[in-house]
C-alpha positions as CSV (number, residue, x, y, z in Angstrom):
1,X,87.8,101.4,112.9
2,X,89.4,98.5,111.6
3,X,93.2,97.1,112.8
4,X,95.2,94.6,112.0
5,X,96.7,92.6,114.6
6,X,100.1,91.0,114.5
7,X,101.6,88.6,116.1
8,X,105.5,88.4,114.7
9,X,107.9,85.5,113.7
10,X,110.2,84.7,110.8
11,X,108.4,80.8,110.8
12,X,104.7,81.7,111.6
13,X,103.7,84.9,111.9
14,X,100.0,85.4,112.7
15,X,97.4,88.1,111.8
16,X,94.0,89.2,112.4
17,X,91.6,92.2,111.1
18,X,88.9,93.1,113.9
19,X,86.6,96.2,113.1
20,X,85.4,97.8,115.8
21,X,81.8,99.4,115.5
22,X,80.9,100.9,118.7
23,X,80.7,98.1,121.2
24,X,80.9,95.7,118.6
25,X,83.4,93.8,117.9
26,X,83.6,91.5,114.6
27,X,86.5,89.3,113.1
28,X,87.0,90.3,109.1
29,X,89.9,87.9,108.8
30,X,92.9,86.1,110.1
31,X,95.0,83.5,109.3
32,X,98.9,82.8,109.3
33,X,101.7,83.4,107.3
34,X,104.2,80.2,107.4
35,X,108.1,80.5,105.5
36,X,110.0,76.5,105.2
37,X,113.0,76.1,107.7
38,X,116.1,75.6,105.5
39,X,115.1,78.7,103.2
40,X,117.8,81.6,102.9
41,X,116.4,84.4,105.6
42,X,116.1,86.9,103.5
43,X,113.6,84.8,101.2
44,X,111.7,84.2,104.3
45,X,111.5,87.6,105.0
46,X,110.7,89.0,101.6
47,X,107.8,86.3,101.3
48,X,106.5,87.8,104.6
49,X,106.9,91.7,103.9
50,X,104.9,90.5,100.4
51,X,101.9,88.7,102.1
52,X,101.4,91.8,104.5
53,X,101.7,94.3,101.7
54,X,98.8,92.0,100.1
55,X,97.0,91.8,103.2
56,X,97.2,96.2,103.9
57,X,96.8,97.0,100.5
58,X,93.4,94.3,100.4
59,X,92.1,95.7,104.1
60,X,93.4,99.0,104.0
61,X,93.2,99.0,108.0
62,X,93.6,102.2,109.9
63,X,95.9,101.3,112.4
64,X,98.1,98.1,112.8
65,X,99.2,96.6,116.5
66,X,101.9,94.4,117.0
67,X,102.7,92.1,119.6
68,X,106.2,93.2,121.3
69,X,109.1,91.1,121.4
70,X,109.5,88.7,124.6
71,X,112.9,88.9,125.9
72,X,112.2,85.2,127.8
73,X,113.1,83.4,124.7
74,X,116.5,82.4,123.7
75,X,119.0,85.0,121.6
76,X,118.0,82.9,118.4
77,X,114.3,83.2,119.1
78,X,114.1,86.9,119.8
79,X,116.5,87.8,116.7
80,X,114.0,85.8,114.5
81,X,110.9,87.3,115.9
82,X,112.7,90.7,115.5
83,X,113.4,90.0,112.1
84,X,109.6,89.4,111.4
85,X,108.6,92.1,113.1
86,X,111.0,94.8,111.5
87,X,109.2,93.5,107.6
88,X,106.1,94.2,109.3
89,X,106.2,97.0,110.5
90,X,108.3,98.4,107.4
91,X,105.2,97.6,105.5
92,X,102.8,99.8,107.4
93,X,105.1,102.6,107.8
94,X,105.2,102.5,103.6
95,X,101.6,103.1,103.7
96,X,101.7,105.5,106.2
97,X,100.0,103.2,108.7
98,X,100.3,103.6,112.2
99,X,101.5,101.2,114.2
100,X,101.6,100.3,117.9
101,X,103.4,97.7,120.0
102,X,102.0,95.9,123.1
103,X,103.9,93.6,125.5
104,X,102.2,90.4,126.0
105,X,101.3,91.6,129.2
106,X,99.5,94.2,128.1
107,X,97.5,91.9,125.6
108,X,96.6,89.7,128.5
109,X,95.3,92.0,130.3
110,X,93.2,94.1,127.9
111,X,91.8,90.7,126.9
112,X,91.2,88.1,130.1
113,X,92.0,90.8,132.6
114,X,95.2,89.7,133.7
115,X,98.8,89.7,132.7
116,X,99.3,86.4,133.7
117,X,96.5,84.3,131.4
118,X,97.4,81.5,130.0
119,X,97.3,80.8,125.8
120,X,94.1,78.7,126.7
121,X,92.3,81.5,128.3
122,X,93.1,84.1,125.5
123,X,92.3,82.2,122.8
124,X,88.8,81.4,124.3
125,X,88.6,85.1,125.4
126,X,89.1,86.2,121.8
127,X,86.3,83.6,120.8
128,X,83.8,85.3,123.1
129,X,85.0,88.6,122.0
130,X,84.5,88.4,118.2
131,X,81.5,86.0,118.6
132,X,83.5,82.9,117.3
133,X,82.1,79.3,117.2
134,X,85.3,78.3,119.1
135,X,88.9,79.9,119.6
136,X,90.9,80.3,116.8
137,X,94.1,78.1,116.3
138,X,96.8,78.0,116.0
139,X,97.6,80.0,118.7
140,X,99.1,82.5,116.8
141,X,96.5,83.8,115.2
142,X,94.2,84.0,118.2
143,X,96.9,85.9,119.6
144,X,97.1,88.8,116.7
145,X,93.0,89.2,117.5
146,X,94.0,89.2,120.8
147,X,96.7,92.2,120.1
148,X,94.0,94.4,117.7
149,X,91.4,94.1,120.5
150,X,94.2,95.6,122.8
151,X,94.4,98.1,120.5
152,X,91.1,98.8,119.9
153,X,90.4,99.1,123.9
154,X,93.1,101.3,124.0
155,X,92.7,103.8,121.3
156,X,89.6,105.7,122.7
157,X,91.7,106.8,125.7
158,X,94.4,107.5,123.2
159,X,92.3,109.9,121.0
160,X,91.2,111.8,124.1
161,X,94.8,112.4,125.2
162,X,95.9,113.1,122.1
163,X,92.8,115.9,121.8
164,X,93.8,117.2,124.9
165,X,97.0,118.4,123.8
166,X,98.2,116.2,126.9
167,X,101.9,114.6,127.0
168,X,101.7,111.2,125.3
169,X,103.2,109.4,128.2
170,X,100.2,106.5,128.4
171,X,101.3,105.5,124.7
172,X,102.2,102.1,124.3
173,X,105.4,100.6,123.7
174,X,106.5,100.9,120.9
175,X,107.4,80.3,101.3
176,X,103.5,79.4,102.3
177,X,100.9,81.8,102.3
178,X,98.3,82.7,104.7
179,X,95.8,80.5,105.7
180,X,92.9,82.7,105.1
181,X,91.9,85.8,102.5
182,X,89.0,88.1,102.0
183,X,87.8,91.3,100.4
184,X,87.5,94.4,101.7
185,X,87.9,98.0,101.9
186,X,88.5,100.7,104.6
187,X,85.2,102.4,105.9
188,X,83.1,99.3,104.2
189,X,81.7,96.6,106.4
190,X,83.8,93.2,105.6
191,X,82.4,90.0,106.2
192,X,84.2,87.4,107.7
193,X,86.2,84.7,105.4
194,X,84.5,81.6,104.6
195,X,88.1,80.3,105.5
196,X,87.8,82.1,108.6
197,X,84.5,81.2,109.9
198,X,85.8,77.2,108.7
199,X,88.7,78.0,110.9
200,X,86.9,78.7,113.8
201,X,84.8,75.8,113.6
202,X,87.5,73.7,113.4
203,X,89.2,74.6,116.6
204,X,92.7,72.9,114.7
């Protein structure tokens, strides 16, 4: 299974493709999609909604999770953010993927096994995870690996519900370009970006 994690904004907004097969977890790319301050809104947001179209149609994920918005920031922030995230996820739904949202608490804790970790200990969490050299920066990126291996942790659960015929009540809520590309196609094992394993060796 492969998913694309996303984690939302209108100035960065970062991404990451883990597969999942069995056990194992790999990293097949990530990077972050950065729009100029100054630029008209909607030109940030169409350069955004194009780079993930790019990135869906490239990957061809089978699910997509995306990090919910945190109402602790300030009115400006969260409209922003929810700006981002709306392009996003109107992407996906225009390829009929399916898409799930996650608090960051709910990241946290399917990742460092607590709600209440720290960016530090996610990031080097996500390392471990995906078998990274180091933890990915900037920290939005290691946070959109961090929301797909939420994901992935999740979905077997989800599946059995969802066989069972059971009430989906455990469900989770819900220019520049990228950094980082690769090939790859659903159901095909992807290796990980040259940019990507550069990236991680890095660590800035």
């Amino acid at each position: 299974m492969l998913v694309l994690g996303i984690d939302p904004g209108t100035a960065s907004t970062g991404y990451g493709f883990v597969r999942a097969d069995g056990s194992r977890l790999d990293a097949v790319d990530g990077g972050m999609i950065e729009t100029r301050a100054g630029v008209a809104p909607e030109r940030r947001l169409a350069a955004i909604h194009s780079r993930i179209c790019t990135l869906l149609d490239r990957h061809r994920p089978d699910a997509m999770a995306i990090e919910e918005l945190y109402f602790g920031v300030n009115v400006q922030t969260a409209f922003a953010v929810g700006q981002g995230r709306g392009v996003v996820l109107l992407a996906a739904g225009q390829r009929a993927i399916p898409a799930r949202g996650y608090t960051p608490q709910q990241v946290k804790s399917a990742v460092c096994g607590s709600g209440r970790a720290s960016k530090d200990q996610v990031a080097r969490m996500v390392a471990r995870l995906l078998s990274l050299d180091a933890a990915p920066r900037p920290d939005h990126i290691a946070d959109a690996f961090a929301v797909a291996i939420c994901h992935l942790n999740a979905a077997p659960l989800q599946r059995t519900v969802e066989a069972s015929g059971a009430p989906r009540a455990i469900r989770a809520r819900g220019g520049t370009e990228d950094q980082m590309t690769g090939p790859g196609e659903r159901g095909r094992p992807v290796e990980p970006s040259a940019a990507l394993a550069a990236l991680a060796k890095g660590g800035g």
